[in-house]
C-alpha positions as CSV (number, residue, x, y, z in Angstrom):
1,X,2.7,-0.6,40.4
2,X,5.5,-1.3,37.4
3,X,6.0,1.0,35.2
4,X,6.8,-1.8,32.2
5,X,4.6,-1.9,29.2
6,X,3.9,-4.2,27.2
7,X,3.6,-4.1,23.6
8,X,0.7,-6.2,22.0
9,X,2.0,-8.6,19.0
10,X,1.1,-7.4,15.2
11,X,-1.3,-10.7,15.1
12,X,-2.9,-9.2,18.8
13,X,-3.5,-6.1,17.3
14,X,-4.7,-6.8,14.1
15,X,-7.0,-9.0,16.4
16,X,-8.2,-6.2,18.2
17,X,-9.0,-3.9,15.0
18,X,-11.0,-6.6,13.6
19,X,-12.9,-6.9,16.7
20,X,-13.8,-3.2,16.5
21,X,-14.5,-3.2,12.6
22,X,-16.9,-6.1,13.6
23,X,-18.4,-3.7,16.2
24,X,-19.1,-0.5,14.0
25,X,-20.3,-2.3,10.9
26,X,-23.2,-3.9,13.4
27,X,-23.5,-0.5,14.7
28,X,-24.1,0.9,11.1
29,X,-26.4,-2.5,10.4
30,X,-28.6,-1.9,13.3
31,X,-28.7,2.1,12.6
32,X,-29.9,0.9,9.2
33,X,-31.8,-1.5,10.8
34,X,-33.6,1.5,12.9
35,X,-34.3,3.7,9.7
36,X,-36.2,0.9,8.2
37,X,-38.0,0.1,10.8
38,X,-39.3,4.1,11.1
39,X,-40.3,3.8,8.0
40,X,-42.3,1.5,8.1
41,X,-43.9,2.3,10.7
42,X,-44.2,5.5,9.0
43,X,-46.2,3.8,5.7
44,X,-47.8,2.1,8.8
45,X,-49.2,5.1,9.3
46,X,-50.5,6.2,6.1
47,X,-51.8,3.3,5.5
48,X,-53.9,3.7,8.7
49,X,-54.8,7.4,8.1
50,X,-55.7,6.5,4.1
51,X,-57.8,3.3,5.6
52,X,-59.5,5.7,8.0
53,X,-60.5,8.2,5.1
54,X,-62.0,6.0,3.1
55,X,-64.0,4.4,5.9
56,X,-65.1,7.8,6.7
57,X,-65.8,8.3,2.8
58,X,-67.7,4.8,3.0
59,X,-70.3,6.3,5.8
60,X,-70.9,9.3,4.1
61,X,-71.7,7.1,1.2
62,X,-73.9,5.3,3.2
63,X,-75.5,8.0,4.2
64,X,-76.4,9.7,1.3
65,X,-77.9,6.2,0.1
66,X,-80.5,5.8,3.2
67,X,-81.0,9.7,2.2
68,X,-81.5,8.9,-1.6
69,X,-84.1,5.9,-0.4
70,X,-86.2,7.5,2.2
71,X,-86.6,10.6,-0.5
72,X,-87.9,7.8,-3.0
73,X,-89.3,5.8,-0.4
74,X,-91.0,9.3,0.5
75,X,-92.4,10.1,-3.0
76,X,-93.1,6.7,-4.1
77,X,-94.2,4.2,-1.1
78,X,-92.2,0.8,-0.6
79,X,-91.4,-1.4,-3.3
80,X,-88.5,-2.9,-5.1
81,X,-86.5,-0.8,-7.5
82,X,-84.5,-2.1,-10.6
83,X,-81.4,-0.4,-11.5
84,X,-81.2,-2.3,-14.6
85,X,-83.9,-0.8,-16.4
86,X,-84.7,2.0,-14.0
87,X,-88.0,0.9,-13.0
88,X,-90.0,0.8,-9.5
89,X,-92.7,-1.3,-8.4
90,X,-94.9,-0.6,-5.3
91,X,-95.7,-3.4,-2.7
92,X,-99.1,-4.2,-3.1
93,X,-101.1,-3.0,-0.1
């Protein structure tokens, strides 16, 4: 093996340090690129567990309303109720 060295030009080596600037700012872009993407899947996730509350909300809903019409259905027979004026009226039998 020689022992010579060689010396890279000014030109080579300001080649070189371009080259690794290139190479840390995509670094940096895809670390920021990362953190975004946690994030969203982050609100991803809230989004779901909000969604799945209020479904959950909507079948207790739901359930209090077959409750609410089998306790008039109950006291008052079949028929057709009108929430505009508040009124029932039985099905003929």
């Amino acid at each position: 093996m020689s022992d010579t060295v060689i010396k890279f030009t000014e030109l080579e080596m300001q080649d070189i340090a371009k080259l690794q600037a290139n190479y840390q700012q995509k670094i940096f872009e895809l670390g920021q690129l990362e953190l975004a993407k946690v994030e969203l899947e982050q609100q991803q996730s809230d989004l779901t567990d909000s969604r799945n509350k209020l479904f959950e909300e909507w079948k207790r809903i739901q359930a209090q309303e077959n409750s609410l019409l089998k306790q008039l259905s109950d006291k008052y027979g079949d028929g057709t109720l009108s929430l505009k004026d508040g009124t029932f009226k039985p099905i003929a039998q």
